[in-house]
N, C-alpha and C positions, 0 to 999 in steps of 0.2 A: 734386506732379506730377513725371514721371519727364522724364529726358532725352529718352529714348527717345517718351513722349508729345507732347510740346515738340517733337521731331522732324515727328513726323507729323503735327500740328496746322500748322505751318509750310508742310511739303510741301502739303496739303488745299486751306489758304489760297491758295499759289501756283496749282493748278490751279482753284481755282474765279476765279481774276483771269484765266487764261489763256481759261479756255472763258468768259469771260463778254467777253473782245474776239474772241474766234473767233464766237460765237453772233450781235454784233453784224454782223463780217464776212455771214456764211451770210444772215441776217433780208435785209441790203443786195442779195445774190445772188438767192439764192430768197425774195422775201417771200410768193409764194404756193404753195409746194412742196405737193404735195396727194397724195394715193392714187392711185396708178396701176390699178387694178384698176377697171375700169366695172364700176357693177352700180346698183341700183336702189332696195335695199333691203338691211337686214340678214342675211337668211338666200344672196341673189345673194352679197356680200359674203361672207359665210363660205364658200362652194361655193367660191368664184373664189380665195382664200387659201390655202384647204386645197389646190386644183390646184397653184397656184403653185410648189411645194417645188419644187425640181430641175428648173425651169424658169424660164422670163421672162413677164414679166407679160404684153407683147406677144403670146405665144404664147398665153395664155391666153384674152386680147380678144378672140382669133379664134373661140378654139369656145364661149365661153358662150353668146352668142347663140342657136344654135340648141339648146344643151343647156338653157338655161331658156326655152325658145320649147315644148320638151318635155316641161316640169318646173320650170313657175314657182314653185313652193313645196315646203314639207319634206311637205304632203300627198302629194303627186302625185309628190317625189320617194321617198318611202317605200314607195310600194308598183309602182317600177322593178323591170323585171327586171335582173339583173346583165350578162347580155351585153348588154343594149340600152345601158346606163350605160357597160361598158367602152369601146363601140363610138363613144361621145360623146364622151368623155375620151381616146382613144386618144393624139392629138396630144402631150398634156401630160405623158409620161414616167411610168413606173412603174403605169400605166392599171389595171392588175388591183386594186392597192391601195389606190390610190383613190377607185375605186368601190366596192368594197367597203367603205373607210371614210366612204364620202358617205350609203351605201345606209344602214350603222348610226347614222350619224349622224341619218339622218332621220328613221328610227324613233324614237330616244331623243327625237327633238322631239317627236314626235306623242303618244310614251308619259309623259312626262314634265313637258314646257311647254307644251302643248296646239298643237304645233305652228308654236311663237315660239321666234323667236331669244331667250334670255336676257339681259340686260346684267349680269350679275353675274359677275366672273373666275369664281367658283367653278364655278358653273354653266357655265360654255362648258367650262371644265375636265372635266367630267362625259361630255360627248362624245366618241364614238370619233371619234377623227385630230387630236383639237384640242390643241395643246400651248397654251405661253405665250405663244409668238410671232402664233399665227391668233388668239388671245383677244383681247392688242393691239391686234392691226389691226382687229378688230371693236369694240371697245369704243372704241378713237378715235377711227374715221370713218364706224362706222352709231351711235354714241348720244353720240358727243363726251366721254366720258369718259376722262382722264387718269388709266390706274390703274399702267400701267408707260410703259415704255420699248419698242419694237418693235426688234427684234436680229436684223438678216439679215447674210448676209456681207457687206453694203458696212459696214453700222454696226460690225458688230464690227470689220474690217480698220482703218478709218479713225480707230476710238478710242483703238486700240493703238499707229496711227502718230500721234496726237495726244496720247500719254501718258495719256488719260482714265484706262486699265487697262490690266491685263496679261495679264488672265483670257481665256480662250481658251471658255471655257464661256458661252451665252447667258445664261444666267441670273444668273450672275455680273457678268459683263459689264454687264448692265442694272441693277443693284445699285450697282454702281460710277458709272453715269451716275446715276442717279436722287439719290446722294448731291452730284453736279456741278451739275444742273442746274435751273432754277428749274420747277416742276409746271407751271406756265402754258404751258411750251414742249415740253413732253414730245411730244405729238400730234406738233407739225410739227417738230420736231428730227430724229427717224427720216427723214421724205419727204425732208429737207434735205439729210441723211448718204448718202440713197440715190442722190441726185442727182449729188452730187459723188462718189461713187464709182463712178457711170454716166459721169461726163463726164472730169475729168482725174484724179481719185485712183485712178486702177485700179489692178486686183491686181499685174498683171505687171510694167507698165511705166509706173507714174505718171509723168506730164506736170505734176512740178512748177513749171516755171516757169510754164507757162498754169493754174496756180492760187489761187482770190481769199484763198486760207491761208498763201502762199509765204510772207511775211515774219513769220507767227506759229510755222508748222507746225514740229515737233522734228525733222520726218522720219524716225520710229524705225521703217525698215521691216522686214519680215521676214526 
């Protein structure tokens, strides 16, 4: 085994002792950290994700309601017209592309999984608008399945100021945690990170002394 191996077997060890009193920290904080996003079911859940991008979940809260009061399923939402969908979605930023990718999307359910949300990464992957990130958040908290890491900007800002990584790229990024962090915790780790990046870890101007990390945290900001 090389130096250079020895090196970073060392390093690895250190951080997985570090997130493993940080994760005790967070569990003490938020023991019940949960998805922000109401919804009902699996397929509410994916609609309200996909909205999410470039927006706040708050905002989101607001117009699902009445968009799945008009389109409680991929049936009914499959065969929307596009301006009636844009006209739903309006609030939630970037609205045209949206619906558009909500509209394809719900066709590919109907044509595909007989109009079910999938639980399998691959399969959510298979949808237009679904990256890694909406697959996550579905497969966490509509079927409880731990299959990644969810990687928004709180988690990734927060990992980087907590030396998890260095990777700037989500998918990296969650590669890096998933090697840190025990499977059992992957689900509520992301709600956790989100939490405390909503409350004193912000972007701009973290408020670290009102933080339960202060005496772990490296503080490596940007």
């Amino acid at each position: 085994m090389s130096d250079e191996t020895q090196r970073q077997g060392r390093e690895q060890h250190a951080k997985k002792k570090q997130a493993q009193k940080i994760l005790r920290i967070l569990k003490r904080v938020y023991p019940d950290a949960d998805c922000a996003l109401h919804h009902k079911n699996p397929f509410e859940l994916l609609v309200a994700t996909m909205l999410s991008a470039q927006s706040t979940d708050k905002q989101i809260n607001k117009l699902t309601p009445a968009l799945f009061a008009r389109f409680p399923d991929a049936r009914s939402m499959s065969k929307a017209s596009l301006p009636e969908l844009e006209k739903l979605v309006y609030s939630s930023g970037f609205y045209k592309n949206k619906a558009k990718n909500l509209l394809a999307m719900s066709k590919r359910l109907c044509e595909a999984y007989d109009c079910q949300v999938p639980d399998r990464m691959e399969d959510l992957l298979s949808l237009p608008g679904v990256a890694r990130k909406t697959a996550n958040v579905v497969l966490g908290n509509a079927f409880h399945k731990a299959v990644g890491i969810v990687v928004d900007t709180h988690v990734g800002r927060i990992a980087r100021r907590l030396g998890w990584t260095r990777e700037k790229d989500p998918v990296k990024v969650e590669k890096d945690l998933m090697a840190l962090i025990p499977k059992s915790k992957w689900i509520w780790i992301s709600h956790a990170l989100i939490h405390l990046g909503r409350g004193p870890c912000q972007a701009r101007k973290p408020h670290c002394m009102e933080c339960p990390l202060e005496k772990v945290c490296p503080k490596i900001l940007d």
